[in-house]
VOTIVEX-102115 format. One record per atom (N, C-alpha, C): x negated, z negated, y. Coordinates in pm, whole numbers, plus 50000, padded with zeros to 5 digits. Atoms other than C-alpha are relative to their C-alpha. Layout:
! VOTIVEX-102115
XZY/...
END
This chain:
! VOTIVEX-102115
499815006549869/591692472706267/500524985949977/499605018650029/591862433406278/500304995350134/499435006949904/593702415406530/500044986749998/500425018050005/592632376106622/500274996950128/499305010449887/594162351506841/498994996050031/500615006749940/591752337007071/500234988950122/499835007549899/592302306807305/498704996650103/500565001049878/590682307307673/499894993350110/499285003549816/590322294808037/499465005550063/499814989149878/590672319108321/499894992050124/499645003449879/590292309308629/500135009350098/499244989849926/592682329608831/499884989650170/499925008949912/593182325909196/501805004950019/498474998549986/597202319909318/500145010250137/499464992849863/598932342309612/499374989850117/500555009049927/598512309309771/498764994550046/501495004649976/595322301509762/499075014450074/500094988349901/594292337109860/500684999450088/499444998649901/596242333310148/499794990050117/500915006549944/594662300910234/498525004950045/501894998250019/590712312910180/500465015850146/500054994649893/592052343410430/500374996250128/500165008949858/593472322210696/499314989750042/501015008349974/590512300010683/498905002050050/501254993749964/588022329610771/500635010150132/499244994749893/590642342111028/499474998050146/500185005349902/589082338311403/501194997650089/498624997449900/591602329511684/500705009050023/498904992349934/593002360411808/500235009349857/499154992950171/593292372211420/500864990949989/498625008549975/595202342711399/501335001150055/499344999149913/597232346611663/501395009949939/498714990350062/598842377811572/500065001149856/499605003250139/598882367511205/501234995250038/498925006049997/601102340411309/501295008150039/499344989849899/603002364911549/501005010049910/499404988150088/603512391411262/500764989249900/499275007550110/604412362811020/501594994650039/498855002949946/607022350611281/501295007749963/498944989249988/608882385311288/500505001349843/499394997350095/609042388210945/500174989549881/499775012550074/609762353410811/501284993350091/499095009049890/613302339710988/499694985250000/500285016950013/612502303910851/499184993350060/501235003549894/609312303111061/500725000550137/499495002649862/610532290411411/498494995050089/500825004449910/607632289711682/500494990150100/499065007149900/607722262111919/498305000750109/501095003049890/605302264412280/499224988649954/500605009949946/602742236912305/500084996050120/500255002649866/603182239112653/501465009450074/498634995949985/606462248912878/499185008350134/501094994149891/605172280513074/500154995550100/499795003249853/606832264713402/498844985350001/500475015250035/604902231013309/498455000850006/501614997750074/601442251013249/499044993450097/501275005749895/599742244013614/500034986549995/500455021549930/600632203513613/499435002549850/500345002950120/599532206913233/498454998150032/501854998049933/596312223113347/499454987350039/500805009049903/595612203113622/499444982749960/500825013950043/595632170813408/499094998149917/501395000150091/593432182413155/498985005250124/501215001549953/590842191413394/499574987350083/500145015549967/591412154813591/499284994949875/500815009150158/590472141113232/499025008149983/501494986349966/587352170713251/499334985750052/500855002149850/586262157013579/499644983849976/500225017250003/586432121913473/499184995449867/501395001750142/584042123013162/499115012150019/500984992049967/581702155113284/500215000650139/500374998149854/580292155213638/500275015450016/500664987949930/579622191413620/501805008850021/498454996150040/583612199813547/500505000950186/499194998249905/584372185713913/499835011650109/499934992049947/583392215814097/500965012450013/498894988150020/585502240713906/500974994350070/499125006249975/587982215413909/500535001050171/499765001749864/587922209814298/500185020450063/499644983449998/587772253814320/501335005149990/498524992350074/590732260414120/501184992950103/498815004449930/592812235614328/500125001650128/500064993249899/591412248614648/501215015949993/499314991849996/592782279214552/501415002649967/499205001749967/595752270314448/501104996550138/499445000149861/596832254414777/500195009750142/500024986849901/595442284114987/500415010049921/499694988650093/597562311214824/499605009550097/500474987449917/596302336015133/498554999749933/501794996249999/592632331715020/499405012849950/500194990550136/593052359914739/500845012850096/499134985349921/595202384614967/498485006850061/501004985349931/593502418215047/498594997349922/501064997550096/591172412214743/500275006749933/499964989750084/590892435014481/500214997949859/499195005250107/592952434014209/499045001049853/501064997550076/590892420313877/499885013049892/500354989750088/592302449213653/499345012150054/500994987749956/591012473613899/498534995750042/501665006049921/587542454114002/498955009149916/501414995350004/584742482613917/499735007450042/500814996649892/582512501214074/500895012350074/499264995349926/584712530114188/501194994450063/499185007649872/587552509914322/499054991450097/500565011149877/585452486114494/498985011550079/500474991449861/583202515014696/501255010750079/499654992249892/586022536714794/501154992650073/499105013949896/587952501614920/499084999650179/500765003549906/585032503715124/499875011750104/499544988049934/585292538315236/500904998950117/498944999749972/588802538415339/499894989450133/500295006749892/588142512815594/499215007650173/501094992049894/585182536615798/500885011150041/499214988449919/586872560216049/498575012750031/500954988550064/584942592015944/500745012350050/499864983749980/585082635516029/500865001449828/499334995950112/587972644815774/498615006649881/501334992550081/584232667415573/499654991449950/500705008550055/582632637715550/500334992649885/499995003150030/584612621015440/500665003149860/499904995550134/585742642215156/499174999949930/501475002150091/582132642915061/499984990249929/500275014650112/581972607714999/500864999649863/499605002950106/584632602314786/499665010749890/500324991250132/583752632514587/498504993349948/501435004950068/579932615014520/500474990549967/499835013150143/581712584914418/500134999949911/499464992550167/583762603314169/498595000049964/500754992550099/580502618414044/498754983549994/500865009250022/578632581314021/500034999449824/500315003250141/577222574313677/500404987149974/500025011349998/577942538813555/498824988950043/501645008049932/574292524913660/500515006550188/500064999249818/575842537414029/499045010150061/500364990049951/573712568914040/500705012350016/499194992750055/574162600614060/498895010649963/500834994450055/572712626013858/499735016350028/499784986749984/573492661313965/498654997050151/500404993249899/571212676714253/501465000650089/499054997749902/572982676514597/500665006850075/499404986149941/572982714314666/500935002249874/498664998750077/574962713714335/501004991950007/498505007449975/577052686714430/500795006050117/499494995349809/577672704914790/500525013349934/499114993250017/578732732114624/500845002049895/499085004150073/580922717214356/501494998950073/499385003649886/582302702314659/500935008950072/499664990549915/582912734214847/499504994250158/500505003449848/580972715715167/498355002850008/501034993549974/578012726115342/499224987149956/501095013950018/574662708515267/500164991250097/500215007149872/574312690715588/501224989350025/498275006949997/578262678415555/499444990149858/500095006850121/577142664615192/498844993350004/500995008249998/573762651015309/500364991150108/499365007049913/575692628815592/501094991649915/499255008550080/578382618215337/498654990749899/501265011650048/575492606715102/499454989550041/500305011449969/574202583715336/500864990450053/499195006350021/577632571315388/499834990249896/499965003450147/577802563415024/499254991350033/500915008250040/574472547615005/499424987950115/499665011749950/575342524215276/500364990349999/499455010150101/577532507915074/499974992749988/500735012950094/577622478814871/500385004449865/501275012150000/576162470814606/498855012850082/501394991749935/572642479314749/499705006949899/500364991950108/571452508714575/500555012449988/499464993950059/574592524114487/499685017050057/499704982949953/574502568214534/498825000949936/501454998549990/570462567314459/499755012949843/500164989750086/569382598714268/498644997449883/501355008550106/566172578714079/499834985850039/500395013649969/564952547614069/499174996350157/500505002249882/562722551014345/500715000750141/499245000649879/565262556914615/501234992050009/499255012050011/567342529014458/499504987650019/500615010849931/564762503714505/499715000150177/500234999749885/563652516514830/501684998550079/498855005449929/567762514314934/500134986250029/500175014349992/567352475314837/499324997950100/500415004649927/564682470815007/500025001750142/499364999449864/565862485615346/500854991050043/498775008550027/568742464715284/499274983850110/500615013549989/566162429615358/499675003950110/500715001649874/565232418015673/498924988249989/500384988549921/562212421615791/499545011349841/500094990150099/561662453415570/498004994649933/501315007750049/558602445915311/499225014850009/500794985250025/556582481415399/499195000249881/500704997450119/554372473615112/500675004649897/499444996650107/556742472514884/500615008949964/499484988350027/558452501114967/499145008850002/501044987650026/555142521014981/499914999049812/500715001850082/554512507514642/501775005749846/498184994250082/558652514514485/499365021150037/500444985549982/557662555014638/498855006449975/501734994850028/553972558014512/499724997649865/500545002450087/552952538614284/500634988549873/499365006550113/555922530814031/499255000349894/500665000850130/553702542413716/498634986450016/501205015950003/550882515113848/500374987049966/498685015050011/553762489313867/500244999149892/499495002350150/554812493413523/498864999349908/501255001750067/551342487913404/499304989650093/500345012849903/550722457713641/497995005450045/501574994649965/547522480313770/499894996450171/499585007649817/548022455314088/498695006650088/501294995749880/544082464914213/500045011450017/499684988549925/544702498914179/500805004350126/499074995949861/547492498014421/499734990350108/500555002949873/545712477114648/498775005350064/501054991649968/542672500414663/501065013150031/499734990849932/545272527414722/501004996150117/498625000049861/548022512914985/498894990350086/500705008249928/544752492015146/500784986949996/499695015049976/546072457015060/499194996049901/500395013450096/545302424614913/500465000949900/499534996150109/545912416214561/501044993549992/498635010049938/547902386914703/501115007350041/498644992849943/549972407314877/500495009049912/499174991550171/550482434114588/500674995549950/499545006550079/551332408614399/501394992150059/498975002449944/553942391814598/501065013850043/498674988050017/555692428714650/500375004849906/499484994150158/555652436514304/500804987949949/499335010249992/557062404514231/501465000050042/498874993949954/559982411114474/500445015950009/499324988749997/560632446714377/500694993349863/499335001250147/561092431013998/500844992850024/498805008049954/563762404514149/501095012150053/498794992549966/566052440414236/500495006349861/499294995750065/568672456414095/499555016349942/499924986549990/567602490313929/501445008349979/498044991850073/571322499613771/501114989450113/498915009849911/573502481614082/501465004349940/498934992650045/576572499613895/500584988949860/499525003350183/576572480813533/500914988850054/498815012349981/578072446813694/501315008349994/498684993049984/581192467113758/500115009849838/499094990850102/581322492013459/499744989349895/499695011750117/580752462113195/501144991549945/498815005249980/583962446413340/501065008149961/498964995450070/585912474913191/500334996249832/500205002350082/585072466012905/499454988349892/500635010749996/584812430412894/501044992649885/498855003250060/586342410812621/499564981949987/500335015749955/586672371512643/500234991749875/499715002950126/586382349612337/500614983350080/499235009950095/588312319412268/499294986849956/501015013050088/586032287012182/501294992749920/499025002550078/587612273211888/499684984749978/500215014050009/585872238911897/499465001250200/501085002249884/584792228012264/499594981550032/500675009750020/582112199912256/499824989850144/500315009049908/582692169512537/498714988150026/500965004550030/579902156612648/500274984050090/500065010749966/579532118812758/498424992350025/501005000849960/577142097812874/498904993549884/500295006550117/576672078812527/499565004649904/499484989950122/577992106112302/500525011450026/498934985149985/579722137412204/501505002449944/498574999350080/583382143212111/499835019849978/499784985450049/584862176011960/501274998950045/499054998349973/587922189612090/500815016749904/500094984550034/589962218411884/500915007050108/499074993149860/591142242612130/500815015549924/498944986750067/594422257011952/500794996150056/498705003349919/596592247412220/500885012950026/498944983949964/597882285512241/500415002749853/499154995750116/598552286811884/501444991750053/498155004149959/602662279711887/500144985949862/499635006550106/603552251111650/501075001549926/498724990850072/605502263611363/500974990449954/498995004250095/608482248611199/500805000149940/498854989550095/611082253410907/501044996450108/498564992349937/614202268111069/501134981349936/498995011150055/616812234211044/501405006849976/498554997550054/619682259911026/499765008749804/500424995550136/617842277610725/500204992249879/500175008650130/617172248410525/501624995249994/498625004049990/620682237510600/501255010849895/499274987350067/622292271910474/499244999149830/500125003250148/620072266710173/500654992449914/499995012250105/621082233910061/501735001049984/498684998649970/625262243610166/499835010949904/499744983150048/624982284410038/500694999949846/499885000150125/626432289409679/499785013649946/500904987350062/625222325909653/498265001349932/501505003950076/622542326409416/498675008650087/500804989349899/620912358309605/499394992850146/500145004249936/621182336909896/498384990149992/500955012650029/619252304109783/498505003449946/501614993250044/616352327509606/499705001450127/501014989649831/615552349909955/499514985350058/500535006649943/615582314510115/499074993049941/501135009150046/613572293209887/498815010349966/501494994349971/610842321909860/499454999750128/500154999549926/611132323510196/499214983250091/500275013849986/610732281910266/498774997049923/501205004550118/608022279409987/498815010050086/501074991049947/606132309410179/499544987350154/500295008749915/606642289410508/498914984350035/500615013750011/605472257310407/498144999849935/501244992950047/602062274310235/499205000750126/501254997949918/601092287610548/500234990450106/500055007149944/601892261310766/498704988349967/501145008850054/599552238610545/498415005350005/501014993250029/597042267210505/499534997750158/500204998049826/596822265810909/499504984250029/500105017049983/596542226310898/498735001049901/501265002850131/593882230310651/498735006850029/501004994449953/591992257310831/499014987450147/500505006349884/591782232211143/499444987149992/500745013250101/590762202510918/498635004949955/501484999950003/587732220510781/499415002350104/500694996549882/586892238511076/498964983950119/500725013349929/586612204411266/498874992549873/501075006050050/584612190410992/498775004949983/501934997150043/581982214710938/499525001650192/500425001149854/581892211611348/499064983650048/500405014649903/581292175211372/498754996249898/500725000350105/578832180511068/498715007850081/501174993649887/576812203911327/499764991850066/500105013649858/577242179211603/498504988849945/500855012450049/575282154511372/498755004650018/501574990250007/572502181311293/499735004150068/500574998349935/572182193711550/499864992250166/499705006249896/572562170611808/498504999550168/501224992649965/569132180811941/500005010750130/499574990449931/570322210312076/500994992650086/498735004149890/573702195712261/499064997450092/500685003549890/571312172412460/499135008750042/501144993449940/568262195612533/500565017050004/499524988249960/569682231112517/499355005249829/500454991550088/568272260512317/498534993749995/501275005350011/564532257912171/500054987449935/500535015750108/565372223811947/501354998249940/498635001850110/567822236811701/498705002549842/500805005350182/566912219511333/500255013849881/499614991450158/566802238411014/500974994949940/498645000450067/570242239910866/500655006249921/499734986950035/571582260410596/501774990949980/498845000450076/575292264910429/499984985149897/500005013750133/574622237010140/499884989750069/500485008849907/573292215010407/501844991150005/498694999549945/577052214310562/501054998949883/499074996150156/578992221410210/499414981449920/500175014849963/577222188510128/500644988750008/499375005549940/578232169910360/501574995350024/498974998549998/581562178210370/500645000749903/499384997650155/582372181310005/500615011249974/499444990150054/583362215009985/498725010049976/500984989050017/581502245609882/499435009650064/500884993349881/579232267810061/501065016350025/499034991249979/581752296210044/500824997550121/499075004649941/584162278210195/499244995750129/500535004949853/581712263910491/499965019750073/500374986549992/580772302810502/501385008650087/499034992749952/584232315610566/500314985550143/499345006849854/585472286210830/499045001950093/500344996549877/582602294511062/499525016050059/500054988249940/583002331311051/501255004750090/499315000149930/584052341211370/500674988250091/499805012849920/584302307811524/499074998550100/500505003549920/582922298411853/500104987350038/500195009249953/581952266211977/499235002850191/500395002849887/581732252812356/499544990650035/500165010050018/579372234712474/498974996550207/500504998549848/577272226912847/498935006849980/501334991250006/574622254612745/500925010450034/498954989549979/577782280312709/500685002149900/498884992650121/579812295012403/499035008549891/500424995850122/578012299512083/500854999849907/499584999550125/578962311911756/499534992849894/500345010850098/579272285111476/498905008749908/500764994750082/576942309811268/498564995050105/501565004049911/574042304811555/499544987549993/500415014050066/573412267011426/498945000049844/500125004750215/572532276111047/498265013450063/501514991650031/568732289211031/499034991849907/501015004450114/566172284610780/499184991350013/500895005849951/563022264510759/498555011550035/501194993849965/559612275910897/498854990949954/501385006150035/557582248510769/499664988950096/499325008949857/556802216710946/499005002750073/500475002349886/555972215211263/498474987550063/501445009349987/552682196811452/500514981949967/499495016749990/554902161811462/500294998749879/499865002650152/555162165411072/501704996749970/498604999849960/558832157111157/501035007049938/499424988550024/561072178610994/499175011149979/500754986050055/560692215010972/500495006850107/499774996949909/560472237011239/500845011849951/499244987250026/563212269711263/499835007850132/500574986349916/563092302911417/500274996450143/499695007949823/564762287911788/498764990750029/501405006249950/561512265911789/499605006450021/500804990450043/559342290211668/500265009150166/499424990849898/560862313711977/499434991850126/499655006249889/560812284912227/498015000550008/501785004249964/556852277112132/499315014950008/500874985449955/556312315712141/499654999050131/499954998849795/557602317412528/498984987450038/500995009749949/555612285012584/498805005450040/501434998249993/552612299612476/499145012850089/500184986549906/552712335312656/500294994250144/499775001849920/553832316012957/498754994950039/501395009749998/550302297612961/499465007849937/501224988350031/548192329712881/499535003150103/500544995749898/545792341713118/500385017850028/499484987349986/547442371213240/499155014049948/501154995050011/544232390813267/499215006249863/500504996850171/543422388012887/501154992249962/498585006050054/546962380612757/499775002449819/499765002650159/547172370312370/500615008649950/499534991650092/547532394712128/500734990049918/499345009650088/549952389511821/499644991749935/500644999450040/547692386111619/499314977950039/500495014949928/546172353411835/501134987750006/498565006050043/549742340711861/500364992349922/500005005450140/549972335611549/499374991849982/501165015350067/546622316211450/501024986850111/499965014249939/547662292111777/501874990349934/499025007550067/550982289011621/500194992949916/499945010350102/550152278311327/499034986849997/500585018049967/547572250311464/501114991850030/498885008049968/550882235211590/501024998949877/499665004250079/552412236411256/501255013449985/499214983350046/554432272011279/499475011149930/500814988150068/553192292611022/500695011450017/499144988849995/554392326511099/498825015049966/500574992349978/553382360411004/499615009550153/500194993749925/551822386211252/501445008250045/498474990950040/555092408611192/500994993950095/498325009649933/557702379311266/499344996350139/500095005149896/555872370911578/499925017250074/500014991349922/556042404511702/501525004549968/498504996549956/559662406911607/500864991050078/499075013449861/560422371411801/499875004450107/500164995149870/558742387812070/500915007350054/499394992050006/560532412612051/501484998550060/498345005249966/564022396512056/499784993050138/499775004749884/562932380212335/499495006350135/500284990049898/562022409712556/499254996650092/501034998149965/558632400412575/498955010449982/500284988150007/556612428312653/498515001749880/501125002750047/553262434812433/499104997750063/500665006549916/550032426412517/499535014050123/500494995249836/549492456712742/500825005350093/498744995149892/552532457112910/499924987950069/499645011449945/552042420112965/498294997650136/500634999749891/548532427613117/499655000250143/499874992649830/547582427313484/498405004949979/501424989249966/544542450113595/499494992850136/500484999549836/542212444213895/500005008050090/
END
């Protein structure tokens, strides 16, 4: 057995630096209670507000003045919110938002109607038994005698119920949930409700001449009631049960728009701003217990780590933001449908750091912008090859936008297979397989070609 010295280099990573690279891939409300937990168990860490809660509404109110005064579209909220402030009655005898879904808000509505004690036990018992789409699914001689009330008592509450609002709600199929809508409209569209109670399977196969050779109409007129049956609600229930379960993100950059240009704003005004403890460091630099001066200077050396690590997350973050801004600037002005090909290296680049590192600061990050609240990952897509303007290179959000173009400008009648799609795509400079254009379709809950058919 021989034993030899060898000299190396390792590259290790420190506590610190792991502790950076995880609060750099941290989203806001991980943040949040990072900081939160770090508070409790770090004394040297002292949170301080950004904002003094009594102070919050004039705070508000001047950041949205500065809104309203560089985006037009701002002054509406703006002028809303301060309406409602001044009228504090406006909101009385509304319905409180943690309870706002569909069973509080119909038996608010109940409780109002002076009803036969039967009845009105009925109802609320069919509310109970609503599904979240606002149906209900049981048979009504089994709900009547779940109930313990006669049929006739439970077919009188039913049409209580489905008096209601929303339109729809109680309906035991689709067909007597559209036909509730459309009772609902004045003047009632008889076609359409012959055509919601007859001839739903024709409707879902746009077999418009069939159902004007059977309800004796035009194709015009078919077509204009099928039209307005597809403008209703089939599930009037989901608005309300979605809201239980609604969770609200956080934009971590939000993008001002101007009439010139764009600014970036970071929106960590709810993080707390941390700072070392002045009686800590004080007791350090006084203390003569050695025990003492360790706990605190691990404690001060930890502090000051993640304070920087937090200053460092909001330094890249804004840079690989205003690094999008550049690239994609396309998108800001025009919306969706004219976002560039962009990858990780692109951005890493740019910014001088490594694609890792771009990788972790926009996971879990949202950006705001006047389209709505995207995730910094929804910017970065591949190339597709260039496009008809030789221009660049087109990516899958083109590719998507010139799909819908092109199905929108098909002759209904003989609607473009994928297959066809394709070839015309790639005369315009989108080469795509058959496959990927039936999985864009796809994502974009366009139907195939014989769902997209109409019939004579």
């Amino acid at each position: 057995m021989e034993l030899n010295l060898s000299q190396k280099q390792v590259q290790t990573l420190s506590p610190q630096m792991m502790q950076s690279m995880e609060i750099l891939q941290m989203g806001s409300q991980e943040l949040l209670e990072y900081i939160e937990e770090a508070v409790q168990e770090n004394p040297v860490l002292e949170p301080e507000e950004r904002y003094d809660h009594q102070d919050e509404s004039a705070i508000l109110r001047r950041k949205l003045e500065w809104l309203e005064s560089s985006d037009p579209q701002n002054r509406y909220y703006h002028q809303q919110d301060t309406e409602e402030e001044e009228d504090s009655l406006r909101q009385y005898g509304t319905v409180d938002a943690d309870e706002e879904n569909l069973y509080y808000y119909v038996l608010s509505q109940l409780q109002v109607l002076e009803l036969p004690p039967e009845v009105m036990q009925g109802a609320v018992f069919l509310v109970e038994s609503l599904n979240q789409n606002g149906w209900l699914d049981e048979r009504l001689e089994e709900l009547s005698a779940d109930c313990g009330l006669s049929l006739p008592v439970m077919a009188r509450s039913l049409e209580v119920v489905q008096s209601l609002e929303p339109a729809g709600v109680g309906a035991r199929d689709l067909s007597e949930c559209l036909t509730l809508q459309l009772q609902r409209r004045t003047p009632v569209d008889e076609l359409a409700v012959g055509i919601v109670r007859t001839q739903l399977d024709a409707l879902s196969k746009n077999r418009y001449g069939l159902i004007a050779r059977e309800l004796k109409a035009t194709p015009e007129q078919v077509h204009a009631a099928c039209e307005l049956i597809r403008s209703l609600n089939p599930r009037p229930g989901t608005g309300f049960a979605a809201r239980e379960h609604l969770t609200y993100i956080n934009p971590d950059i939000i993008v001002v728009s101007f009439p010139d240009h764009f600014e970036l704003l970071s929106n960590d005004y709810y993080f707390p701003t941390l700072h070392i403890s002045g009686y800590y460091t004080r007791l350090l630099s006084e203390s003569d217990d050695a025990q003492v001066v360790e706990y605190l200077t691990g404690k001060v050396r930890q502090a000051k780590w993640m304070v920087k690590a937090i200053e460092q997350r909001r330094s890249t973050l804004m840079a690989c933001a205003e690094c999008i801004l550049d690239f994609q600037e396309a998108f800001f002005r025009h919306g969706p449908g004219h976002l560039s090909p962009l990858s990780l290296a692109d951005v890493a680049r740019q910014i001088g750091v490594h694609e890792s590192t771009v990788s972790r600061a926009i996971r879990d990050k949202y950006i705001q912008c006047s389209m709505g609240v995207y995730p910094l990952s929804y910017f970065f897509s591949r190339s597709l090859g260039a496009p008809s303007g030789g221009e660049g290179a087109a990516s899958p959000d083109a590719a998507k936008a010139l799909l819908r173009q092109l199905i929108a400008g098909e002759d209904k009648k003989k609607p473009l297979s994928d297959q066809k799609l394709c070839q015309l795509m790639a005369l315009q400079g989108c080469v795509l397989s058959r496959r990927t254009v039936a999985k864009y379709r796809d994502e974009l809950h366009i139907p195939c070609t014989a769902g997209r058919k109409q019939y004579e």
